[in-house]
N, C-alpha and C positions, 0 to 999 in steps of 0.2 A: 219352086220358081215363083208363084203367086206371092211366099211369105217375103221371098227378099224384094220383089218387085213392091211392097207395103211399104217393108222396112226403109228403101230408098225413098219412097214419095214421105213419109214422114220425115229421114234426115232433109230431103229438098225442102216440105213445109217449115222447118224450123229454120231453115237456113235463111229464109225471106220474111221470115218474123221473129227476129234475133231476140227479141224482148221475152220472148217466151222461155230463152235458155237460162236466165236468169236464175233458175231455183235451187241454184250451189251456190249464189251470190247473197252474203248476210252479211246487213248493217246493225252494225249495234248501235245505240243512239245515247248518248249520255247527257243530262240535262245538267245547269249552271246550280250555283250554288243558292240557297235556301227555293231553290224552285223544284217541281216534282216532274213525273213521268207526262204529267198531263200539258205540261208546256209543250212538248214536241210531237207532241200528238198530229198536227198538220201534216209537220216534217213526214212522219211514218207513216202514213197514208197516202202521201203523194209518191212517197218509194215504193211503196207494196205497189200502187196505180202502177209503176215500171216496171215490175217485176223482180224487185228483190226480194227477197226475206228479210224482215226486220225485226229486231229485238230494242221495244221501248223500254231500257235498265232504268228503275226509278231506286233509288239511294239515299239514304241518310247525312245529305250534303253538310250537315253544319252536327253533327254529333263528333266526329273521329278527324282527326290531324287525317293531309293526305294521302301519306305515306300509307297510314291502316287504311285506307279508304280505297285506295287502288290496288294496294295487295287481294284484298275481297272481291272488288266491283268488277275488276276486269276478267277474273277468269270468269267471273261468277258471271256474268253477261257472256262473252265469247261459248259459254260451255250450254247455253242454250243454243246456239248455230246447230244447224244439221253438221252430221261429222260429213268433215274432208272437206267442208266446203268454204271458198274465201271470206275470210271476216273485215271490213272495213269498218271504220267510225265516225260516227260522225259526233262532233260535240259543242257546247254551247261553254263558254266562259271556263269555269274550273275544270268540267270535264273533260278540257283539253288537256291540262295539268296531269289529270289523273292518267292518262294515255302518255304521254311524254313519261310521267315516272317508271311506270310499267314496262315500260320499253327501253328506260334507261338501264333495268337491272333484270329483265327477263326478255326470252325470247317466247313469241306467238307463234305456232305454226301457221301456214297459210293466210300470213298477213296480207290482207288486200293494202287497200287506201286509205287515208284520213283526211275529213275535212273539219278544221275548228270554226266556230264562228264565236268573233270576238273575244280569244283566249286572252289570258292574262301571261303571256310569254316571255316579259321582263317585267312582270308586276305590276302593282296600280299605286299611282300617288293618292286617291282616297285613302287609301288602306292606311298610306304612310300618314296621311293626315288626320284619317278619324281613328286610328286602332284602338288609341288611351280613352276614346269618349265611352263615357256609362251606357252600356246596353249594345257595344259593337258584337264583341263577343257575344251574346246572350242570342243574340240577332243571326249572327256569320260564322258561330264557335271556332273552333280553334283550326280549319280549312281557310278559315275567312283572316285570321291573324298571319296566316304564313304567306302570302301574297302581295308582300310588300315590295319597293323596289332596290330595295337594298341588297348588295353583292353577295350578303347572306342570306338572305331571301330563298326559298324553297327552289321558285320557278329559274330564278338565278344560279342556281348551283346544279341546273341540271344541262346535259348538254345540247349539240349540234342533232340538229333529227338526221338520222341515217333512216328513213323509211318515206315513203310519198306523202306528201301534209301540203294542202292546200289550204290558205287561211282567208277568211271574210272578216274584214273588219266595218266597222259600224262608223259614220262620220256626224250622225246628226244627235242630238239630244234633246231627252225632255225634261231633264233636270239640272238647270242652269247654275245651280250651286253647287255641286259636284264636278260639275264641268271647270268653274272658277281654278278647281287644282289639279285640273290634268292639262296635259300641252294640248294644242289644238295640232291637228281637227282631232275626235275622240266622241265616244261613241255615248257621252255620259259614265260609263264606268270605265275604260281600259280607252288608252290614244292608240290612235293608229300605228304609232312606232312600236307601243308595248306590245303590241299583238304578233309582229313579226320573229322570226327565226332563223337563226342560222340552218342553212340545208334546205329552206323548205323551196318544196316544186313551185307552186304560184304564191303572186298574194293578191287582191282583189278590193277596192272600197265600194260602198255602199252608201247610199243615204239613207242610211234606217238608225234607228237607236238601240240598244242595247237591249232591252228588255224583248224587244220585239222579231230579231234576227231572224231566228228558229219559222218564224213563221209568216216571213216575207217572199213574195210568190217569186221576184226577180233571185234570192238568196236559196229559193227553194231548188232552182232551175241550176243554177249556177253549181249547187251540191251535187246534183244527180251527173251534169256536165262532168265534174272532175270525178266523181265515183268511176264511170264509163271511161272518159280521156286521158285525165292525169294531167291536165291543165284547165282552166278558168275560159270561158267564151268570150265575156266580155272583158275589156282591160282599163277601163276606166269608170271612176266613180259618175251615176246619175247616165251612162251611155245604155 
């Protein structure tokens, strides 16, 4: 009698500290292109703070086309989750790519949620405008050439998300020459439109830049909001 009258008061304690039940809950985190594991480092810290489990995947973003690159990365990250437990994602710029491709031609068991910040989901007019310049490639390899916005384009040829995908785009910039060839508003790298997707659950702006998404505390708030809800708190940009 004593063991069940235990076992009761600890499902009650867990039941009024919900944050605690979290530890079947694993994010994987995928960082943008030519950037490492160490950029989302905030990100994964402020998760664990809530009680996920997170896996910071760092990857060889500019070596391998994305195709090779998500065939590897993704199991190879999910396959560190504790078994059975839900895997959500969260990702920065290309690694949203690499999750869209993944899911366009395999299934994840126990797929949780996905949140991109600042994906390239119809492509970037940079790409379109600097590809041919000396040192793109050398810079972006050949992840960084397939992101263009053309209909044959990578990102373009994949489809409609059938999965939860909440997306953060970025509206401000610090690099005003880059900006020159994307539509406005745009985050410096990718416009607010190319960020969007057919299917997806929310989409959300921001007044951050591009570079800095991953580790803006209102962008931070807003990822853990939709990991838990499955929609975005706030609904407008600067509120």
């Amino acid at each position: 009698m004593k063991d069940l009258l235990c076992f009761g008061g600890v499902l009650l304690f867990l039941s009024l500290f919900p944050g605690l039940t979290d530890a079947q809950e694993c994010v994987v985190l995928l960082h943008g292109l030519a950037r490492s594991d160490g950029s989302m480092e905030k990100m994964a810290d402020r998760l664990k703070e809530t009680g996920f489990v997170v896996i910071n995947h760092d990857y060889p973003s500019t070596k391998y086309p994305i195709e090779e690159l998500s065939r590897k990365v993704i199991p190879e990250a999910a396959g560190e989750c504790p078994e059975k437990s839900k895997i959500h994602f969260v990702t920065h710029s290309l690694g949203g790519i690499l999750v869209r491709y993944y899911l366009e031609y395999h299934e994840l068991d126990n797929l949780g949620r996905v949140v991109m910040l600042g994906p390239p989901n119809k492509g970037s007019q940079v790409v379109d405008a600097m590809a041919e310049m000396p040192g793109f490639e050398l810079l972006n390899g050949p992840a960084g050439l397939q992101l263009g916005t053309e209909p044959s384009s990578l990102p373009n040829r994949l489809g409609a998300a059938d999965f939860e995908v909440g997306i953060i785009a970025g509206t401000r910039s610090i690099n005003l020459i880059l900006s020159q060839l994307l539509p406005n508003p745009d985050d410096g790298k990718v416009s607010v439109e190319s960020t969007k997707l057919v299917g997806m659950s929310d989409h959300v702006t921001v007044p951050v830049s591009h570079p800095f998404l991953m580790n803006d505390d209102k962008v931070i708030r807003q990822t853990i909001h939709f990991l838990r809800y499955g929609q975005f708190w706030e609904e407008a940009d600067g509120r």
